[in-house]
N, C-alpha and C positions, 0 to 999 in steps of 0.2 A: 545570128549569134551576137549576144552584145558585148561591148567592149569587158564590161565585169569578169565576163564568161571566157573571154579571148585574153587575160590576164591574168586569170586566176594561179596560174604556175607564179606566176611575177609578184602578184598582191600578199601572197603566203610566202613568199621568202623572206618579202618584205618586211612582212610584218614580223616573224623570225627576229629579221636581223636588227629591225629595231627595238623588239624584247628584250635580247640580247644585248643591249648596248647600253637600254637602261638600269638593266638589274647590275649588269657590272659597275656604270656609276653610282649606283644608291652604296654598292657596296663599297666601292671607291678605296679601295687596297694598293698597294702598292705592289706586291710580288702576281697580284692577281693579273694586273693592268702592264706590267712587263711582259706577264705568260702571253697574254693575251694578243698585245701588240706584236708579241714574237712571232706568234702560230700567223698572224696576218700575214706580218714580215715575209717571211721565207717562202708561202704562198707566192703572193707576190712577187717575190726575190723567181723564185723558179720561174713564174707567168714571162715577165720581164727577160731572162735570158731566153724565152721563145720569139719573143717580140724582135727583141737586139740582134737575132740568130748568132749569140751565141758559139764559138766552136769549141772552147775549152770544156773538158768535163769537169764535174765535182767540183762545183763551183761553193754549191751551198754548205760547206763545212766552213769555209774565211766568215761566208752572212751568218751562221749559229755565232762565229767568235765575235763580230761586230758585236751581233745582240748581248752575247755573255755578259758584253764588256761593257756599254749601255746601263747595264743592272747595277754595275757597281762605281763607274766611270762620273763626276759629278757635269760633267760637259760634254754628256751626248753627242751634242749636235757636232761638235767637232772633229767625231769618229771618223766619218766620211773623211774630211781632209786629211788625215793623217791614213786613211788608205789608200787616198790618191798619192801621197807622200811614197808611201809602200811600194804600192804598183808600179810609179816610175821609176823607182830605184830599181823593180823586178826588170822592169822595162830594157832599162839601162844594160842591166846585166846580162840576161836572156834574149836575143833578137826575135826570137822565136814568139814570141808573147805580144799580140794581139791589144791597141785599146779598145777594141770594140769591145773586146772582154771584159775590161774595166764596168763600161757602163752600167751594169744593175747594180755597182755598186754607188751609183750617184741617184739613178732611178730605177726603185723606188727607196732605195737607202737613205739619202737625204729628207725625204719629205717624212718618213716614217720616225726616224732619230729627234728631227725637231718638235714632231708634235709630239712625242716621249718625253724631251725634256719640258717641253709646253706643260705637260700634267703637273714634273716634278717642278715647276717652277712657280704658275700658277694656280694648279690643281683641276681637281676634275671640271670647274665650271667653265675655265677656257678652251675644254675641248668640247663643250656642250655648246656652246657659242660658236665655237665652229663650226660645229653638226647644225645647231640651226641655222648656220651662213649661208653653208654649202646647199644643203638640204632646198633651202628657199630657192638657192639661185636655179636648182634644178626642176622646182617645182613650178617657177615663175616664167620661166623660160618655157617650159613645155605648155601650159594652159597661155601663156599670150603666142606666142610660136601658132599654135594649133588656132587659135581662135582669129588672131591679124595676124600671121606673118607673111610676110609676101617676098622679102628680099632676101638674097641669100648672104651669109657670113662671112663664107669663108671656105673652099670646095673640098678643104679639106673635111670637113663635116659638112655634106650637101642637104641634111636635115635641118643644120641649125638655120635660124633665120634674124637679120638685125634686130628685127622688132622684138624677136623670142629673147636676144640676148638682152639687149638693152630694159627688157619687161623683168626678165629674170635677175638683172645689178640692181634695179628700182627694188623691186619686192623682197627682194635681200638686205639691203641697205639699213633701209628703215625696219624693217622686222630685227635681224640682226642686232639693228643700234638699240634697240629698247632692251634687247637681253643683253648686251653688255652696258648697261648702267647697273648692272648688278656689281659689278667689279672697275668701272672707271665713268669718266665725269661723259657728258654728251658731246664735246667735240671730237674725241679721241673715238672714242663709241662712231659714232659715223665715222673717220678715216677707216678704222678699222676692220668695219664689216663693208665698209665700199672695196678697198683694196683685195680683201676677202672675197668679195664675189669676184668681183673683174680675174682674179688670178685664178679663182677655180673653174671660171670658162674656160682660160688658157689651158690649165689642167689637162681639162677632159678633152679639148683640141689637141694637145700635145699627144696624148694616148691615142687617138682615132687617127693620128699620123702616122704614131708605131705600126697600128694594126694595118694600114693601108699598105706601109712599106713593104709589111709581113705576108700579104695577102690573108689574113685572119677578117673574119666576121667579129670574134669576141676571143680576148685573153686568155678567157680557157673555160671548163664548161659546169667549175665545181656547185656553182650557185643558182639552182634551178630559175630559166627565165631573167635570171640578169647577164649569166656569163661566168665570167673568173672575178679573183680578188679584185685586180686593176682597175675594171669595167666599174667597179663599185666606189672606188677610192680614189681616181684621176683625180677629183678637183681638189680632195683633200690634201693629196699629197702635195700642192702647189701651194692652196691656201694657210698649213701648216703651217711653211716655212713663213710667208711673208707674216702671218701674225704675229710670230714669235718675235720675229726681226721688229715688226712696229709696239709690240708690249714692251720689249726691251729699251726699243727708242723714245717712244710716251711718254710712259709711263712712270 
């Protein structure tokens, strides 16, 4: 059977999800790109309280108020602290209350909130630049990984390989940097999509730790052949953040 054949579940989600992603930016809305991020969000948000295990119920009413509040709020990304703000004062109050409970609201809440405010600040082509960041680092990684890799990473991901990773920042870097000269000068352009990729390996290493903790294979199983939201978005969610933080610094 060939690889094509042995992927085909994977290759049509794929392809989906990046139809998907472009019809949304042509359209490039704002109530549309909030809906959108939300329905991710909460996905997510619910995957993540499986990973964290989680013991509090009904968790995800506070993540709908996050997001509500996101939609109308001009400083997104700040949401998060000031639920952490929240929670410890909950904390304080209530003995009873758990930080592990806390966590989904840092991950994947943070990573999601910045690259929201990412859209509202620089609009849709800095998350299309991140899509191709990420995107590359994942693609670069797996065809140099597969073809030389020989050493291993990191055990906590025993697929990943130096050479995979190192091929995947290369191939990112420079591809990345040529799409962001659409919106800034070539130095910044290369910091930007180097730190970009390096962090969305971290990304997807930080997630394949959750799921190790968790004893899970995959985040959860909504996306035929890839897994769950998470599975899909780890490097994003990492990369997000550091962009925002470097366009703001830059730029």
């Amino acid at each position: 059977m060939s690889m094509l054949e042995n992927n085909k579940e994977r290759i049509i989600t794929g392809l989906a999800l990046l139809a998907g992603v472009l019809i949304i930016g042509i359209i490039d809305n704002f109530f549309l790109m909030w809906l959108v991020f939300g329905g991710i969000y909460i996905l997510a948000f619910k995957e993540a309280e499986r990973l964290f295990q989680v013991e509090k119920d009904n968790l995800q009413p506070y993540a709908i108020g996050i997001w509500l509040l996101a939609g109308v709020y001009p400083y997104g990304d700040d949401l998060f602290v000031l639920a952490g703000v929240a929670y410890a004062s909950a904390v304080a109050f209530n003995r009873d209350l758990l930080w592990k409970d806390f966590l989904p609201f840092l991950y994947p809440t943070a990573g999601m909130l910045f690259m929201f405010t990412m859209y509202q600040e620089y609009g849709v082509v800095a998350l299309l630049w991140l899509l191709v960041v990420v995107a590359l680092t994942d693609i670069g990684a797996y065809a140099v990984g597969k073809s030389i890799g020989k050493t291993q990473f990191s055990e906590t991901s025993p697929n990943k390989t130096m050479e995979g990773v190192v091929g995947g920042i290369t191939v990112a870097t420079f591809g990345g940097m040529f799409f962001g000269l659409t919106i800034v000068d070539l130095g910044v352009a290369f910091v930007v999509s180097f730190m970009v990729a390096v962090s969305s390996i971290f990304g997807d290493l930080f997630e394949s730790s959750l799921k190790r903790t968790a004893g899970v294979k995959d985040s959860g199983d909504i996306l035929p052949g890839h897994g769950g939201v998470l599975d899909r978005i780890d490097g994003y969610l990492f990369g997000g953040i550091v962009m925002l933080v470097l366009l703001r610094g830059l730029v």
